[in-house]
C-alpha positions in Angstrom: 165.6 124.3 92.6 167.4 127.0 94.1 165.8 130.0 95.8 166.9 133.4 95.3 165.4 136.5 97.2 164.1 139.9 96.1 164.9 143.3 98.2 162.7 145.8 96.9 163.4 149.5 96.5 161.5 152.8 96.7 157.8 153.1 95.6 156.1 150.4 97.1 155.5 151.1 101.0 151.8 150.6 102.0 149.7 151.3 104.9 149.1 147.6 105.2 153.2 146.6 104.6 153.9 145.9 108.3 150.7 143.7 109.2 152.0 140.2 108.8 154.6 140.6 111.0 153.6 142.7 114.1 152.9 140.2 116.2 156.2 138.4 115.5 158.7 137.4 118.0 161.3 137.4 116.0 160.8 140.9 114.2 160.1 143.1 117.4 163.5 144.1 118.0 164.2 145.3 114.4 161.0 147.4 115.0 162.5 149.2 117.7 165.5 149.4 116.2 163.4 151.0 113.1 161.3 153.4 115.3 164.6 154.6 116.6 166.1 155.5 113.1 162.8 156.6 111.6 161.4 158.8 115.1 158.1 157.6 114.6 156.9 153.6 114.8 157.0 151.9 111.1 154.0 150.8 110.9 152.5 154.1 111.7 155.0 156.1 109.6 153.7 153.3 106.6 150.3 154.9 107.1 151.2 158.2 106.9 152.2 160.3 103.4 155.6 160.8 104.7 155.9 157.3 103.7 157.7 158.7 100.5 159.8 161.4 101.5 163.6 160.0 100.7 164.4 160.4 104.6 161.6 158.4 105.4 161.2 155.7 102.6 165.0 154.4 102.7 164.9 153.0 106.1 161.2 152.2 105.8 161.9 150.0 102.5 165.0 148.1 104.4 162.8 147.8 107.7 160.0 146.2 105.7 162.1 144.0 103.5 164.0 142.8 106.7 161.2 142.5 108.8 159.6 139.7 106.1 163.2 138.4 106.4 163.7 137.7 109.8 159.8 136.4 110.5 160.3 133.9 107.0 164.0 132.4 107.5 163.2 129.9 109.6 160.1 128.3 107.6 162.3 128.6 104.1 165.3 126.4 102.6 168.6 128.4 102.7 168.8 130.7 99.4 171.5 130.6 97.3 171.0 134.3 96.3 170.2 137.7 97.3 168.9 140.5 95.1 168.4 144.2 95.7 167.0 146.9 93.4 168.7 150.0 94.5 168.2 151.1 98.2 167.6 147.7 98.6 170.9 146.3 98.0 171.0 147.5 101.4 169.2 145.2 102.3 170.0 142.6 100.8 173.6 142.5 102.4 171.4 142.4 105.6 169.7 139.2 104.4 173.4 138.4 103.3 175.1 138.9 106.7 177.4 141.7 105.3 175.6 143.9 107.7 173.6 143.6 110.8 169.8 144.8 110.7 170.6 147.8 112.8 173.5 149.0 110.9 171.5 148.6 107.5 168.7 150.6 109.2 171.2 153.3 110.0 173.4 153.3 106.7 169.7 153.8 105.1 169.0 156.5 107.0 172.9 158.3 105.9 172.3 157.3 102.4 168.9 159.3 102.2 171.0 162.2 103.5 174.1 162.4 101.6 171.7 161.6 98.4 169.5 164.7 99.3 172.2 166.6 99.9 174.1 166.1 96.7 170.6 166.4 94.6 169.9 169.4 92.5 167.1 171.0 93.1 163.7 170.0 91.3 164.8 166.1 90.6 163.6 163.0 90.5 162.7 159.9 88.6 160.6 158.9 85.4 159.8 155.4 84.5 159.8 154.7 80.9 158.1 151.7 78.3 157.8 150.7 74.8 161.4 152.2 73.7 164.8 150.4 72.9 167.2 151.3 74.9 169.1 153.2 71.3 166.2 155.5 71.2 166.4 155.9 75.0 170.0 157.0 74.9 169.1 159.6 72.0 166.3 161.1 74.1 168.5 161.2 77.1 171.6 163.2 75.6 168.8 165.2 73.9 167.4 166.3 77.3 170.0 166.0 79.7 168.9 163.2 81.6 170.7 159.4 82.5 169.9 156.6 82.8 169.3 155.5 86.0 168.0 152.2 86.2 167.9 149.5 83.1 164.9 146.7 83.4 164.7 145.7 79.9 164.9 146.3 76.5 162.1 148.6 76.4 162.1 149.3 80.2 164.1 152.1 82.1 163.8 154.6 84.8 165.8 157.8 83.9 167.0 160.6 86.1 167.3 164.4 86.2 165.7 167.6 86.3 162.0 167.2 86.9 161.3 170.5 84.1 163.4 167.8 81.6 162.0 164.7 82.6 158.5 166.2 81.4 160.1 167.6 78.3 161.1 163.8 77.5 157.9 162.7 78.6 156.3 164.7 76.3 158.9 163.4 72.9 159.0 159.5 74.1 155.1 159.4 74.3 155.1 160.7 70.9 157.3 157.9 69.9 154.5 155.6 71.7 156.6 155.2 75.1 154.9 155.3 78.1 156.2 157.9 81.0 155.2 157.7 84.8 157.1 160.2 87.3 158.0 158.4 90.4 157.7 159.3 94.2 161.3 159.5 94.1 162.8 163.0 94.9 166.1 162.3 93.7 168.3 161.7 90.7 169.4 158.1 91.8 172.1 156.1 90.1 173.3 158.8 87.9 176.0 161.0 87.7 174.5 163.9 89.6 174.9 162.1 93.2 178.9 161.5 92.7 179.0 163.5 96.0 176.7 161.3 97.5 178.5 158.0 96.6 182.1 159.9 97.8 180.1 160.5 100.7 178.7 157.4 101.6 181.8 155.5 101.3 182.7 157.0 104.2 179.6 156.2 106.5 180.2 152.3 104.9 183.8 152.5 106.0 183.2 153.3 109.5 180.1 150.7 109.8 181.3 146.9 110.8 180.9 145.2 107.2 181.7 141.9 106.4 181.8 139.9 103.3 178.3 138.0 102.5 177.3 134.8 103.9 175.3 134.4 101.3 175.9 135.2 97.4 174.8 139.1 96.3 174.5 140.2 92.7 175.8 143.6 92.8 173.2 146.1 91.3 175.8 148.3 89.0 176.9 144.8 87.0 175.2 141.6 88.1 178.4 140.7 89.5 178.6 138.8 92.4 180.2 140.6 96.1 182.5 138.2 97.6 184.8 140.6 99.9 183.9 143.3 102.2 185.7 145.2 100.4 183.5 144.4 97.1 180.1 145.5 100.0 181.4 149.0 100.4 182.7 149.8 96.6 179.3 148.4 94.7 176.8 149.9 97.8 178.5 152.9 97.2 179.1 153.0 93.5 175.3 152.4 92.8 174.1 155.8 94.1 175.5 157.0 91.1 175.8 154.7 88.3 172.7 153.1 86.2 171.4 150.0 88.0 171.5 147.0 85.4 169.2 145.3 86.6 168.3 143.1 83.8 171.9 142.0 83.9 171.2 141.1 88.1 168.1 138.6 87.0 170.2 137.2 83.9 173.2 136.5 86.1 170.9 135.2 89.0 169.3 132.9 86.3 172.2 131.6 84.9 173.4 130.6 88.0 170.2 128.5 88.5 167.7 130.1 90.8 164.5 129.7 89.6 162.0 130.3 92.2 162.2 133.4 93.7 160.6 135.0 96.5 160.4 138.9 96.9 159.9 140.1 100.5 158.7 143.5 99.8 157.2 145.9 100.4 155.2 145.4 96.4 155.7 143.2 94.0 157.6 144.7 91.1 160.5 142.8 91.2 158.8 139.5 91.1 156.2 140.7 88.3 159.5 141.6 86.1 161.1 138.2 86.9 157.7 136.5 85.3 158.0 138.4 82.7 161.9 138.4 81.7 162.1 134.3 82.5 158.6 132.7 82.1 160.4 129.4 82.9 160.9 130.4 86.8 158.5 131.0 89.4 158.2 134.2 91.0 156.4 135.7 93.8 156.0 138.8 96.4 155.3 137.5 100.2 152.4 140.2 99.9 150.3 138.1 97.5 149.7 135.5 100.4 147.6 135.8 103.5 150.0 134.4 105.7 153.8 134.1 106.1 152.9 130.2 106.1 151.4 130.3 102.7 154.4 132.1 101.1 156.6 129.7 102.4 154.4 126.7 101.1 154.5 128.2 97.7 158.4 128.4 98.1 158.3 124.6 99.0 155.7 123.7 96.1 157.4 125.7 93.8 161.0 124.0 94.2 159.2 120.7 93.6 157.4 121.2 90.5 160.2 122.8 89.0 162.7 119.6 89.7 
């Protein structure tokens, strides 16, 4: 069966994220390369608090994802497909070849910028359970916030003005949702970071991208990104549209992956994947001791499921 990976976003970074792989061969340059963009080693700047300041976590998230990456390709069967949830669809076009580890490190660092600079003032996200996506959209126009990302049904993350946020928070719990602020300081995937995506096309344009060795799902449709040309319009376009993700693991399902292996940091992609497609098996490298037990589960997995 085929194997498809997961690029984390935001919210996950750890003190403990960088531990399986500091003693790799094969990831020490990317470290450097990471304590170059970030001004501070990873693996310290993982332990600190700063760990979730946008600046911080975007290039953090990529380094982490690609450091699991680059110490795991070797012991794993070639995927078929690559996955990223917001800032890492970066990433993913790493893991893709549309961009080398460096310049992904970089182009991390430029989209925390231009996103911070485009944000208004007082933003962020709010994750969001228990309500259909028609009540969701009545709530939304109600308060002024969007959309930002869509996981399910009954499953979004919304974007906006912290005061209305909390304001929704307080309706949608009425309703019997459930509402949890994230460490996210800005109103990503909506409307309000147009700037930001105007912006960013820019910083894409003048990096060397090429179009993926390997098949990416592009966050704002599922679809997948064959050109380079198709890297720098979706990477750009998803800082401010709604991230359908739901429609990324449908698509990656229908085109037959069905073990899947997310490289973290966390393990919320693969935890949704369980739950949206009980039928595939789904798993974060950071639930194994080793790098050499995630990739036996990755080999085990592909046989049972033949």
């Amino acid at each position: 069966m085929s194997l498809a990976l997961l690029c984390p976003g935001q919210g996950g970074q750890h003190p403990a994220m960088f531990d399986r792989v500091l003693d790799n061969a094969e990831v020490a340059p990317l470290l450097q390369q990471a304590e170059a963009v970030l001004g501070a080693a990873p693996q310290d700047l993982a332990a600190n608090d700063a760990r979730f300041d946008n600046r911080r976590a975007q290039p953090l998230v990529c380094a982490g994802t690609l450091a699991h990456w680059l110490a795991l390709r070797e012991q794993l069967p070639a995927p078929t497909l690559v996955l990223g949830y917001s800032v890492g669809e970066l990433a993913a076009h790493a893991v893709a070849g549309s961009i080398s580890t460096d310049a992904c490190l970089a182009l991390a660092a430029t989209r925390a910028s231009v996103m911070d600079a485009a944000s208004p003032a007082d933003s962020g996200l709010m994750a969001v359970t228990g309500l259909v996506r028609s009540d969701i959209d009545c709530l939304c126009e109600q308060f002024e916030t969007c959309v930002a990302i869509a996981n399910g049904e009954d499953h979004v993350v919304l974007g906006g003005r912290r005061r209305a946020l909390m304001q929704l928070a307080e309706a949608a719990t009425a309703q019997g949702a459930r509402c949890t602020l994230l460490p996210v300081s800005v109103p990503a995937h909506t409307p309000a970071l147009q700037a930001a995506t105007d912006n960013f096309v820019q910083a894409l344009r003048a990096a060397s991208v090429r179009a993926p060795g390997i098949t990416v799902l592009a966050g704002v449709d599922g679809s997948p990104v064959r050109t380079a040309e198709g890297v720098i319009d979706t990477l750009a376009a998803q800082i401010s549209r709604s991230v359908e993700w739901s429609a990324v693991m449908e698509q990656a399902v229908e085109r037959g992956a069905r073990v899947f292996l997310e490289l973290g940091p966390g393990s919320a992609l693969s935890r949704m994947l369980r739950e949206a497609y009980p039928e595939c098996e789904a798993r974060s490298v950071e639930e194994f001791r080793s790098l050499e037990g995630a990739a036996a589960w990755v080999a085990a997995a592909q046989e049972r499921l033949q």
